[in-house]
C-alpha positions as CSV (number, residue, x, y, z in Angstrom):
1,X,17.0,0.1,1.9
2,X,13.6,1.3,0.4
3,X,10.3,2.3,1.3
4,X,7.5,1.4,-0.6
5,X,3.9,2.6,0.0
6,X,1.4,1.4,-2.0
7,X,-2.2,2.4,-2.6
8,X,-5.0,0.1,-3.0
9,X,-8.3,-1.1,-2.9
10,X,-9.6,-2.1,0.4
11,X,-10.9,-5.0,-0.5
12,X,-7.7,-6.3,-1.7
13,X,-5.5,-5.1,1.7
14,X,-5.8,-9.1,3.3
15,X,-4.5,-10.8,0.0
16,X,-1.6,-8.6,-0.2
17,X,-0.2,-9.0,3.1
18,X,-0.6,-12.6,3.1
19,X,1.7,-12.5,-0.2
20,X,3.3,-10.1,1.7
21,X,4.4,-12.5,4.5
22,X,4.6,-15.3,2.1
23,X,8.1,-13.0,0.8
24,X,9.2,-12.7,4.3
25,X,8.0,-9.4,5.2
26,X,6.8,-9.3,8.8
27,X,5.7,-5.9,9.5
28,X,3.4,-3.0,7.7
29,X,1.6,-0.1,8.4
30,X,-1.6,0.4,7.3
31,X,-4.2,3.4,6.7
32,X,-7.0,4.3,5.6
33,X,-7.7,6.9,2.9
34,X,-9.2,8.6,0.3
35,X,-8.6,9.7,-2.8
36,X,-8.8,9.6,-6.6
37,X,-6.6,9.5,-9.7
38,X,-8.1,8.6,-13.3
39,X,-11.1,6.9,-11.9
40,X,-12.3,10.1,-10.5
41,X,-15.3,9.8,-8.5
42,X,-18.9,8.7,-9.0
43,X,-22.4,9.7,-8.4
44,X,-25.0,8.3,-6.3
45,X,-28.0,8.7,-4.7
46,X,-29.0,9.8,-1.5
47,X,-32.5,10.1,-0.5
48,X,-33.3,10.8,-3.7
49,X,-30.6,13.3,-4.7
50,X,-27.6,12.5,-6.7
51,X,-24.3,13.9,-5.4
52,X,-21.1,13.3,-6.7
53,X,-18.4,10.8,-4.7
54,X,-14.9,13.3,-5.3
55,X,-12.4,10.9,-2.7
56,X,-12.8,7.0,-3.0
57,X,-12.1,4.7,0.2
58,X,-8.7,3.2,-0.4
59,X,-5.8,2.0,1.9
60,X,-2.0,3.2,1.9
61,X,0.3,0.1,2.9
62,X,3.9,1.0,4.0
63,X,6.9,-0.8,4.3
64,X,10.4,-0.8,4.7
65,X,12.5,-3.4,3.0
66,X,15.9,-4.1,2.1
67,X,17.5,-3.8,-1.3
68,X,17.1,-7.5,-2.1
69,X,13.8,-7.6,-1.3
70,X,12.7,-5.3,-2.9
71,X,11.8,-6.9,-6.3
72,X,9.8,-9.4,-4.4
73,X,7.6,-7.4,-2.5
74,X,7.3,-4.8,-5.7
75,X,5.9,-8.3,-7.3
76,X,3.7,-9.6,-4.8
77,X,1.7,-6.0,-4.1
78,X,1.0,-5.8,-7.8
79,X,0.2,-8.9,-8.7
80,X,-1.6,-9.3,-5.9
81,X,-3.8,-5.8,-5.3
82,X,-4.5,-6.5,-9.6
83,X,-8.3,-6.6,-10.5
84,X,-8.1,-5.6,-14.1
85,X,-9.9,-2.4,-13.4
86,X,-9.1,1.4,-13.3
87,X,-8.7,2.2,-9.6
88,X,-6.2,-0.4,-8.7
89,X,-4.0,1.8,-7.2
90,X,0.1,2.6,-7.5
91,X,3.0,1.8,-6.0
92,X,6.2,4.5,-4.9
93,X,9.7,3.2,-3.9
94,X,11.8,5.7,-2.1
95,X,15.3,5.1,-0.9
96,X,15.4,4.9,2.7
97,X,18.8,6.3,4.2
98,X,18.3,5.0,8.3
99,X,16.1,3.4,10.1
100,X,16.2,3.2,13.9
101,X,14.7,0.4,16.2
102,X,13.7,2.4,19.5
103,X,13.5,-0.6,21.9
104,X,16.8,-1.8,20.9
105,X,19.2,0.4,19.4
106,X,19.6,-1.3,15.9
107,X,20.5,0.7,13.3
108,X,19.9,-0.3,9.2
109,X,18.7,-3.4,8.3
110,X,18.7,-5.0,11.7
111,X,15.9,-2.6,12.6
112,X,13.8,-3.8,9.4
């Protein structure tokens, strides 16, 4: 099992989990937050002074997925969250080792 989290633009967060479902993933966990990376921040104005914008609005998507689906959903958040521009965001796959459903009991991939 994995767990991919994926950072994008906010904008993009309803295309990718309708391509998401689409691959037959039924369940993710979304945030909000902020950050940067290459695209650093900006400036703007604000009542006529210019500060500068450090952390940019984006949203961290999590899931858990099995092994097989994983080149699927890998496919569908980046071809999917891909403007073209800096800022897109990234993707990170960790292995998952266990994953527990609390209302039932399931254990592995029965959980997921």
């Amino acid at each position: 099992m994995k767990f991919v989290t994926a950072i994008l633009k906010p904008f993009k967060l309803d295309d990718v989990r309708e391509a998401l479902s689409d691959v037959g993933i039924s369940g993710i966990t979304v945030t909000e937050v902020k950050g940067f990376g290459r695209q650093k921040g900006h400036t703007e104005l604000y009542r006529g002074a210019e500060y500068v914008v450090d952390f940019l609005p984006k949203v961290k998507l999590e899931v858990a997925v099995t092994d097989e689906q994983l080149d699927a959903v890998l496919d569908a958040i980046a071809k999917t969250a891909n403007t073209g521009k800096i800022g897109d965001g990234k993707i990170f796959v960790l292995d998952l080792e266990q994953v527990i459903r609390i209302r039932t009991g399931e254990t592995g991939a029965e959980a997921l």
